[in-house]
Backbone bond lengths (Angstrom), bond angles and torsions (degrees), N, CA, C in turn:
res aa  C-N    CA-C-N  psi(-1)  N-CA   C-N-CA  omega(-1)  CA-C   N-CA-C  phi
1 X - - - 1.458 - - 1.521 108.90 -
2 X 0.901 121.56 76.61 1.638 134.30 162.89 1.224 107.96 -51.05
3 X 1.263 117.38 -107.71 1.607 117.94 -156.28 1.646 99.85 -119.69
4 X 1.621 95.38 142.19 1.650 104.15 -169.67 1.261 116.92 -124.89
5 X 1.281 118.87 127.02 1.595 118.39 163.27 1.155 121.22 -84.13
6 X 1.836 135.29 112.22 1.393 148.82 -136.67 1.731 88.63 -120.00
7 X 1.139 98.96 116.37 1.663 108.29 173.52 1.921 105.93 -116.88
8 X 0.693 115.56 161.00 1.715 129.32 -173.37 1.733 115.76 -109.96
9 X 1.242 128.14 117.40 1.198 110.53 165.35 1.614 90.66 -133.03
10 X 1.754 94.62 143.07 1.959 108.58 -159.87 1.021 110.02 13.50
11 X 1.415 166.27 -132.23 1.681 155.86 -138.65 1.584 110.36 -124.78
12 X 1.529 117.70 16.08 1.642 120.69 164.40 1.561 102.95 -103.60
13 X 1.477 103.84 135.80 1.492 124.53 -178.76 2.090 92.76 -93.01
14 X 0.854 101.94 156.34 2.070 115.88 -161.89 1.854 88.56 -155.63
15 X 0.892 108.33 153.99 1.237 127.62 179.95 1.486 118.61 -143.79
16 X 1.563 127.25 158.60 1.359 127.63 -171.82 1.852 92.81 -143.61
17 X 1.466 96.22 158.68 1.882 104.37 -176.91 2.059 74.61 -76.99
18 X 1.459 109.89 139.14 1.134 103.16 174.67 2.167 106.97 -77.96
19 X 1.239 112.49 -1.13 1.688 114.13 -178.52 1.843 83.42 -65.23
20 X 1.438 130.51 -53.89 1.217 132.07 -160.03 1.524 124.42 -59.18
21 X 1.683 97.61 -25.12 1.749 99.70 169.67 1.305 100.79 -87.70
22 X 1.441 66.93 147.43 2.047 93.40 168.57 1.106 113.89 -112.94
23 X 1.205 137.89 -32.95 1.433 142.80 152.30 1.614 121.30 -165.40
24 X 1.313 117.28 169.77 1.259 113.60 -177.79 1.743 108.85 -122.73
25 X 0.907 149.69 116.21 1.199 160.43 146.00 1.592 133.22 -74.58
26 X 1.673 113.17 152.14 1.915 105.92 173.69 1.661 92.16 -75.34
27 X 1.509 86.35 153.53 1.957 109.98 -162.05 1.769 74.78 -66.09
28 X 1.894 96.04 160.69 1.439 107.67 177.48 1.308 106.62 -138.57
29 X 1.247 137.32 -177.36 2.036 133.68 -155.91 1.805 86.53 -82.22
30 X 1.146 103.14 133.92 1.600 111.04 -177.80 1.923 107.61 -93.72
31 X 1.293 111.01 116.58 1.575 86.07 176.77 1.292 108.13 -88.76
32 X 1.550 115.67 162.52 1.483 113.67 -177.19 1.376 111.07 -74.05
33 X 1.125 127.24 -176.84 1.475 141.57 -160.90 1.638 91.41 -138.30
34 X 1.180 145.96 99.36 1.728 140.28 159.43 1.553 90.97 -40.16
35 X 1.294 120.04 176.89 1.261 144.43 160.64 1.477 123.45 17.18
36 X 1.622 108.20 20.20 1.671 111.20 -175.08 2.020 83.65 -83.09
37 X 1.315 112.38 164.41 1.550 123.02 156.42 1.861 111.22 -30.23
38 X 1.410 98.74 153.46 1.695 109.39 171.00 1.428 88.51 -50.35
39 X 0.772 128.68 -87.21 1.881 155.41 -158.31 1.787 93.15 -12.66
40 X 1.049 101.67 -37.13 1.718 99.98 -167.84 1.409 116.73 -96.13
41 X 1.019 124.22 134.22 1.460 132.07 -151.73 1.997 107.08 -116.61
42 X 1.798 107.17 -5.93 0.831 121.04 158.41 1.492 109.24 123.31
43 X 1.273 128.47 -173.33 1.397 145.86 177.24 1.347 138.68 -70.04
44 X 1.097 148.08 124.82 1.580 149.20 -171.16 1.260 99.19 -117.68
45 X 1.174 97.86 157.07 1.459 116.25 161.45 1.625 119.65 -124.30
46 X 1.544 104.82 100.43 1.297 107.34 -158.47 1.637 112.89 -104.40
47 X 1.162 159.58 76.10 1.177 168.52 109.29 1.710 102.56 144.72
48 X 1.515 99.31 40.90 1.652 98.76 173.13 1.589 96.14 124.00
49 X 1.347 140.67 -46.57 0.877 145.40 -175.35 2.414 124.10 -109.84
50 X 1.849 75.38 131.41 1.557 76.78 -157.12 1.634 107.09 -69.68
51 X 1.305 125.94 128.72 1.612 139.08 -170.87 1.691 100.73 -107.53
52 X 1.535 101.57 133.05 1.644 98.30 155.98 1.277 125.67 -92.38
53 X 1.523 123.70 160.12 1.211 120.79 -165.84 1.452 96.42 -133.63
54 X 1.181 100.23 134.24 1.956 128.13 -158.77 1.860 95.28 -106.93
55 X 1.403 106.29 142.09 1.496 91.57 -178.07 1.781 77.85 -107.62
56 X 1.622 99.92 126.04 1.264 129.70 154.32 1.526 127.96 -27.08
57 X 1.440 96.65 -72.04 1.597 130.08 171.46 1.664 99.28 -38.83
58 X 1.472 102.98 -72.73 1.607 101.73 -156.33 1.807 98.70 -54.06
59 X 1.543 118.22 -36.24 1.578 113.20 -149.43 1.598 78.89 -85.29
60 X 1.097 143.43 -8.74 1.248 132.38 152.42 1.407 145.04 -70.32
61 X 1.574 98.62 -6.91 1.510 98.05 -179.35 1.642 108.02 102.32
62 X 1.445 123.22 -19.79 1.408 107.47 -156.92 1.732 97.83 -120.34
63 X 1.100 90.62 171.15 1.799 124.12 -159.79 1.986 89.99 -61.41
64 X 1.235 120.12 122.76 1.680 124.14 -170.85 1.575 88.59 -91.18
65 X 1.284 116.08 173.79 1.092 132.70 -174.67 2.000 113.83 -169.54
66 X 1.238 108.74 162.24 1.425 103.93 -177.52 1.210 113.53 -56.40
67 X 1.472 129.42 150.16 1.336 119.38 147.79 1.961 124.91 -62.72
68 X 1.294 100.35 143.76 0.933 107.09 -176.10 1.941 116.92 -117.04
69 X 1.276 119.21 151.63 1.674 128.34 170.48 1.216 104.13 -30.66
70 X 1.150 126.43 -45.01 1.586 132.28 -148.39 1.831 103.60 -92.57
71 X 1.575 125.90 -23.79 1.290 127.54 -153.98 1.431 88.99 -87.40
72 X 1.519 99.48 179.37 1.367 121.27 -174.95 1.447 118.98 -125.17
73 X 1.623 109.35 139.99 1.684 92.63 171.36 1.510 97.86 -107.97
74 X 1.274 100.45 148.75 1.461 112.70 169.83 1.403 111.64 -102.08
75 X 0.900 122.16 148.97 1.521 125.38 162.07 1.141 122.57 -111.11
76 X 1.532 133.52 128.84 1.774 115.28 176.82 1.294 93.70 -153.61
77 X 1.635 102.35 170.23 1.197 134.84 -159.07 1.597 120.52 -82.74
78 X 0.963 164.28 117.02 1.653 146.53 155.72 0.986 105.29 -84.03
79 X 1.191 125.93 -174.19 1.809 131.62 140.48 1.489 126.00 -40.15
80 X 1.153 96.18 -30.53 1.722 118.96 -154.64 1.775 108.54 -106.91
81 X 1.152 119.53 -29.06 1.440 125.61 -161.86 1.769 107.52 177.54
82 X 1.417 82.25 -176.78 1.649 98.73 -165.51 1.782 83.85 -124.61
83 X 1.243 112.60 142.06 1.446 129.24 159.76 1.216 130.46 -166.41
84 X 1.145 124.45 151.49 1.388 125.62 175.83 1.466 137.29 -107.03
85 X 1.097 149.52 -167.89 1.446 159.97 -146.92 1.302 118.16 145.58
86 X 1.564 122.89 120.06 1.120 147.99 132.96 1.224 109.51 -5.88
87 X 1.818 109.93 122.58 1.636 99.99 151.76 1.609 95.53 -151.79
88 X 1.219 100.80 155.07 1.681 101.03 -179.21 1.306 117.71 -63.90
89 X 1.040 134.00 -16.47 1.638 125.34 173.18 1.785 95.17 -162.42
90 X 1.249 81.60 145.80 2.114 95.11 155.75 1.319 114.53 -113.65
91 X 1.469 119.35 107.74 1.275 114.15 -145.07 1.980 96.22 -101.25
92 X 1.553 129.59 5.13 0.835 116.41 176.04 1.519 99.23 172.10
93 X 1.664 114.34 -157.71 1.712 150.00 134.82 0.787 117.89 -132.30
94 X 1.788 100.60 132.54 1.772 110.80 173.71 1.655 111.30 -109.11
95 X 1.362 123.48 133.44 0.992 101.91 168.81 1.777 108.40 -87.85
96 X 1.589 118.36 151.03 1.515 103.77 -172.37 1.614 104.65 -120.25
97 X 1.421 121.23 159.85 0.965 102.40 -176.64 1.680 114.45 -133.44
98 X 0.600 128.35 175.08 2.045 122.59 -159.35 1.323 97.01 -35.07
99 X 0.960 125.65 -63.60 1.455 131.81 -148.04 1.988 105.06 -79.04
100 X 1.161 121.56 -6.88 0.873 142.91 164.90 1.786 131.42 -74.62
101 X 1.428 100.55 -55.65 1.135 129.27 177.12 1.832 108.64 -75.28
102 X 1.324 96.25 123.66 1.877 97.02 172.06 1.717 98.92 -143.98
103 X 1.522 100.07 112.58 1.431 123.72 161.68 1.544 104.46 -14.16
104 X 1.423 118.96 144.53 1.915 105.18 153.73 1.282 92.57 -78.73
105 X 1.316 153.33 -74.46 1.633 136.78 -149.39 2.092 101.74 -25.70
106 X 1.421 96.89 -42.82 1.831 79.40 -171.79 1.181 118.27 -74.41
107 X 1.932 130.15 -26.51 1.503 114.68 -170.79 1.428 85.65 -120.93
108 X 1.396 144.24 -6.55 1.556 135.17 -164.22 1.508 101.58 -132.45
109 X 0.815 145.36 22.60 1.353 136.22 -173.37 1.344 115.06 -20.81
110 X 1.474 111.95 -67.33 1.395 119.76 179.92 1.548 136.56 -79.12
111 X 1.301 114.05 -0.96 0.889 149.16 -159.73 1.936 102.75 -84.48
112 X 1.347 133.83 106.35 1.243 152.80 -166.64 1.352 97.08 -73.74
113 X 1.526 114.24 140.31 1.243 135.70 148.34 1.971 99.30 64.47
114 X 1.191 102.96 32.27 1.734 101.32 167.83 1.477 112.58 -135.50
115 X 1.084 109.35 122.83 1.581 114.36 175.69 1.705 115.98 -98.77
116 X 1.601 129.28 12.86 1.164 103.39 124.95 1.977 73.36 161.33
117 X 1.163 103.46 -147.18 1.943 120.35 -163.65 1.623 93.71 -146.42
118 X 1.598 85.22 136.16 1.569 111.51 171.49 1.713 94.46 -114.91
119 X 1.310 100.95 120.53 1.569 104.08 159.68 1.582 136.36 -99.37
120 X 1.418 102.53 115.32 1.596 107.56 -148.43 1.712 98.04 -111.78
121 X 1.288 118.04 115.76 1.376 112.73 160.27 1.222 121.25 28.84
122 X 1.461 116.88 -82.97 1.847 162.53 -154.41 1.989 85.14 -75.14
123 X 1.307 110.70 -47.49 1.266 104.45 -152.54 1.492 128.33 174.11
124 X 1.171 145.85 170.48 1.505 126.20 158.21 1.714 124.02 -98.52
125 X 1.192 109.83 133.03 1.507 127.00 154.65 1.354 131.50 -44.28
126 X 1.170 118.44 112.71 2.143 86.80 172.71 1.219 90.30 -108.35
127 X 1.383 127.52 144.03 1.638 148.21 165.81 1.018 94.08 -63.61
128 X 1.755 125.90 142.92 1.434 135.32 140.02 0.946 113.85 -63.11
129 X 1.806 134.20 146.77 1.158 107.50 140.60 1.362 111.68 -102.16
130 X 1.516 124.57 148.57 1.536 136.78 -156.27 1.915 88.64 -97.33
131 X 1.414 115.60 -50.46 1.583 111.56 177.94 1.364 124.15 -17.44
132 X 1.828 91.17 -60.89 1.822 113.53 -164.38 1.541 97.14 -85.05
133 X 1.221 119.24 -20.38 1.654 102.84 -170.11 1.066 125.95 -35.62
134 X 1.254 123.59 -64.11 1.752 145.35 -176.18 1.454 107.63 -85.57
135 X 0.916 101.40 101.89 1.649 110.72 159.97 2.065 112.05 -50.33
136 X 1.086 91.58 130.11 1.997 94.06 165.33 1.557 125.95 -26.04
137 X 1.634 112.51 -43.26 1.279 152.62 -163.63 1.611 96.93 -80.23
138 X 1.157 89.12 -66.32 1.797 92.82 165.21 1.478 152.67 -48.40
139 X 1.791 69.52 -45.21 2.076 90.96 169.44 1.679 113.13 -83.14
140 X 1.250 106.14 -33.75 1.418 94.88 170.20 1.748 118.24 -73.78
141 X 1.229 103.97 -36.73 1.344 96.08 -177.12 1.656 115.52 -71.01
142 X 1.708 111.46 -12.53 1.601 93.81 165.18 1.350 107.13 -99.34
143 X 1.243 124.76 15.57 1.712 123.79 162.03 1.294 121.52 -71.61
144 X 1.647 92.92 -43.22 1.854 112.10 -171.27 1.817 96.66 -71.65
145 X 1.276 118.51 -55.16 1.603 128.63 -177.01 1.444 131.42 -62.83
146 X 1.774 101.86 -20.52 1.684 126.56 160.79 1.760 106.98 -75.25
147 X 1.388 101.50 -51.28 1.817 112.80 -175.09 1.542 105.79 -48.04
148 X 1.977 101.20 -55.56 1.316 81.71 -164.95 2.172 115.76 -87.83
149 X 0.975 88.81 13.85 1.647 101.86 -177.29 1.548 127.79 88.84
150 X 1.859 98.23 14.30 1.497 119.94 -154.64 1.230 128.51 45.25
């Protein structure tokens, strides 16, 4: 975990490998997606090319809420695709350094879709991991629901 882009959702700090963003932008009108997964909150149109947008919140566990003027879309990278998610602020980059950085296998083992904690002064980070996000099940079903135009 080198260098991190720290995004905010209500008073938890989340983090991304910053190689994985592609850019960050103010959130824009989301169109829906018919029949893509819950998980997807619908479609962007991001500099020529149409992006889905994953609600963050829900694959996190926490209470969703409207988008608002003020939020952000992120865009990032997998192996597999480009997508985005909402977060209320991007509050920076850290670069981290060993002693900083702790694997999830050592304090989260079980713990879904986190690849580990940066401990910062201010507070701790938990890393996403972008790999595990999307289930197979998922990615095809927003392939099949993008293909057919929902």
């Amino acid at each position: 975990m080198d260098t991190v882009a720290v995004f905010r959702l209500d008073d938890r700090r989340f983090g991304l490998p910053l190689a994985a963003v592609v850019r960050v932008v103010r959130a824009v009108a989301i169109t829906p997606l018919p029949r893509a997964p819950t998980i997807v909150l619908g479609i962007v149109n991001a500099g020529g090319t149409v992006v889905p947008v994953i609600d963050m919140r829900r694959r996190l566990g926490m209470e969703g809420r409207e988008m608002l003027l003020t939020d952000h879309l992120v865009l990032a990278r997998t192996p597999r695709r480009v997508f985005g998610f909402l977060a209320d602020a991007v509050t920076g980059v850290v670069h981290c350094t060993g002693s900083q950085a702790i694997s999830a296998s050592d304090v989260l083992p079980h713990i879904p879709y986190v690849r580990g904690v940066v401990k910062l002064e201010d507070g701790l980070v938990v890393i996403q991991d972008l790999d595990a996000f999307l289930s197979l099940e998922e990615e095809d079903a927003i392939d099949r629901a993008m293909e057919s135009g929902g």
